[in-house]
C-alpha positions as CSV (number, residue, x, y, z in Angstrom):
1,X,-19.9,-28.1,-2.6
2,X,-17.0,-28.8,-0.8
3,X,-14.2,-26.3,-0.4
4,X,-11.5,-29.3,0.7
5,X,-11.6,-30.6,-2.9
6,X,-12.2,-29.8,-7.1
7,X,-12.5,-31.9,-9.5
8,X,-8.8,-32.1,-10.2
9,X,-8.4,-33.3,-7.0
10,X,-7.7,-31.7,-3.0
11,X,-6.5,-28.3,-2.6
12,X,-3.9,-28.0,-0.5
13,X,-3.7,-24.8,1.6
14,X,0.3,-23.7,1.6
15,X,1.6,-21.7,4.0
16,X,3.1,-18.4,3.8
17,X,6.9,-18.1,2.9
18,X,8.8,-17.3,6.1
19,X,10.7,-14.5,6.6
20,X,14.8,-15.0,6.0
21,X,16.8,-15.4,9.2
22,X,18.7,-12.4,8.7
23,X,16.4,-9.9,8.8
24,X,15.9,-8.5,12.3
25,X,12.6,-9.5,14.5
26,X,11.5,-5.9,13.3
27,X,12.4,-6.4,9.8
28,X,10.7,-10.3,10.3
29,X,7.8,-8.0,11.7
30,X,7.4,-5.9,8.8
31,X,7.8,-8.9,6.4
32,X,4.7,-10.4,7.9
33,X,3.0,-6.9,7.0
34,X,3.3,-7.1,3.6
35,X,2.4,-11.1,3.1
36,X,-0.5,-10.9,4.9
37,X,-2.3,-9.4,2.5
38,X,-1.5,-10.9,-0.9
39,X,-1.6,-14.1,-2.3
40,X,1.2,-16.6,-1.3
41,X,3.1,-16.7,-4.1
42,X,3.1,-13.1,-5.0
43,X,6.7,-12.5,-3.7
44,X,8.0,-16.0,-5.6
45,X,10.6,-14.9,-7.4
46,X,11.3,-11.6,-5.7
47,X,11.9,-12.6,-2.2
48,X,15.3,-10.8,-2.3
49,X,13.4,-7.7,-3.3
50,X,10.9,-8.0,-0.4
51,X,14.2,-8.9,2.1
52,X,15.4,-5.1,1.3
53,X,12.2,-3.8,1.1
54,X,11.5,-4.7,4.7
55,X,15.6,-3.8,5.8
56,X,14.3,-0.1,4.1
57,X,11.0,0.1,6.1
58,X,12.9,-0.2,9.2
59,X,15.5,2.3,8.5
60,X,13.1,4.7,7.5
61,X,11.2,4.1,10.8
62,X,14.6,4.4,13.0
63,X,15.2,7.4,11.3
64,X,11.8,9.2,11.8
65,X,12.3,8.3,15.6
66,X,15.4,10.2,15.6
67,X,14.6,13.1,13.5
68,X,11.6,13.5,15.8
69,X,14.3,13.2,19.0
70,X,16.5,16.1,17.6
71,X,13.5,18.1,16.7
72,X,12.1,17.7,20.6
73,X,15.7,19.2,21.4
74,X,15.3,22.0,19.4
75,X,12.5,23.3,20.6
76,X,13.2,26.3,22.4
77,X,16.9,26.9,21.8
78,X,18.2,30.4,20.4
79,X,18.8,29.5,16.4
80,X,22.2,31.1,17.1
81,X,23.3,29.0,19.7
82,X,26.3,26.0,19.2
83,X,23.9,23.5,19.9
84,X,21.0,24.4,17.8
85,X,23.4,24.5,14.9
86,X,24.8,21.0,15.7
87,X,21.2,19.8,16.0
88,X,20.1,21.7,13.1
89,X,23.1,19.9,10.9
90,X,22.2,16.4,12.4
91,X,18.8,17.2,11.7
92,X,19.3,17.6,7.8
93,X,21.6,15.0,7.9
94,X,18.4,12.4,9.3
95,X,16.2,14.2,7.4
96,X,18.6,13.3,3.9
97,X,19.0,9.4,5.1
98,X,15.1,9.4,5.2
99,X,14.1,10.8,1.9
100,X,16.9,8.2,0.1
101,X,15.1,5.4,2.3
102,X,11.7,6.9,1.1
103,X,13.0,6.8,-2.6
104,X,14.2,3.2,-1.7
105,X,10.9,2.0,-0.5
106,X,8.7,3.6,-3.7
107,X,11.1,1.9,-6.0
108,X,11.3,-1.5,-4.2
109,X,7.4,-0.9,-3.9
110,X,6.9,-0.2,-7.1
111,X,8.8,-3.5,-8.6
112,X,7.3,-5.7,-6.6
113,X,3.8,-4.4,-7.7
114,X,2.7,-3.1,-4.1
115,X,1.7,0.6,-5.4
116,X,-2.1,1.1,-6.5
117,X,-0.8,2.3,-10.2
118,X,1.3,-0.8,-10.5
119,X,-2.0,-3.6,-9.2
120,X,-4.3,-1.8,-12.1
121,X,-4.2,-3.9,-15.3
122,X,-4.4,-2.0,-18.5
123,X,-7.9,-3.2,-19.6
124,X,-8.9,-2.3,-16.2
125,X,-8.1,0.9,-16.7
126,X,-10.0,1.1,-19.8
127,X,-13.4,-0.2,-18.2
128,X,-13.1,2.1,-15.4
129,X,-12.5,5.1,-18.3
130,X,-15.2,3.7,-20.0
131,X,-17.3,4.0,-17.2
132,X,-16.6,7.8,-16.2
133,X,-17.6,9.0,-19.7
134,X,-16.2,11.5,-22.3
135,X,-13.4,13.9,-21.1
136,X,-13.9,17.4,-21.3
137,X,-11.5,18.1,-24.0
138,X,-12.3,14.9,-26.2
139,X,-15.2,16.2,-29.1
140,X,-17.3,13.0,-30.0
141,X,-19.5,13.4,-33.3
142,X,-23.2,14.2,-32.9
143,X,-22.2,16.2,-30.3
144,X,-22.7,19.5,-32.3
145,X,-19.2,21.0,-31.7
């Protein structure tokens, strides 16, 4: 059979969407990630979804560099010292801006269907409970409880 053609006619490969021009070359980078691996047209109609999803990903990344920079130049220092308390205060600070990037990027995730949970179908999930057998807790008749 060939693969060029059906019998509605050629298939005509696309190509992936492009990232937008005003994401940054890391943000283009990380926008390549996530459309590698799904079907072309999965991001259709959320592309400005994915745009901030990507804008997110990098922040978060940028952050985790510095928070690992300030917590290199703590090591060592006396707790008590000016500059450990700066450091330590900048350090919370970094550590705040990643957790509200983290939230950002499990809700953007989460709409745009990337999370395992989220990929699962319903009647999926009923063949695969199906599969495992009776819960613990659930009596089933003949079974003599």
């Amino acid at each position: 059979m060939d693969v060029s053609s059906s019998a509605n006619g050629p298939i005509i490969p696309s190509k992936r969407e492009r990232p937008p021009k005003d994401l940054t070359p890391k943000q283009q980078a990380i926008w390549r990630e996530y459309t590698a691996d799904l079907d072309r047209d999965w991001f259709s109609d959320t592309r400005p979804l994915l745009t901030e999803l990507c804008a997110h990903v990098d922040y978060a990344r940028m952050l985790a560099g510095g928070i690992e920079e300030v917590r290199a130049r703590l090591v060592g220092l006396p707790m008590e010292s000016k500059e450990a308390k700066s450091l330590s205060r900048q350090l919370a600070g970094l550590l705040r801006s990643h957790g509200k990037q983290s939230s950002a990027i499990a809700n953007l995730s989460t709409k745009l269907r990337l999370t395992p949970q989220s990929r699962q179908s319903a009647r999926r999930a009923d063949q695969v409970r199906n599969r495992t057998g009776p819960r613990p807790w659930e009596w089933r008749e003949g079974d003599g409880a």
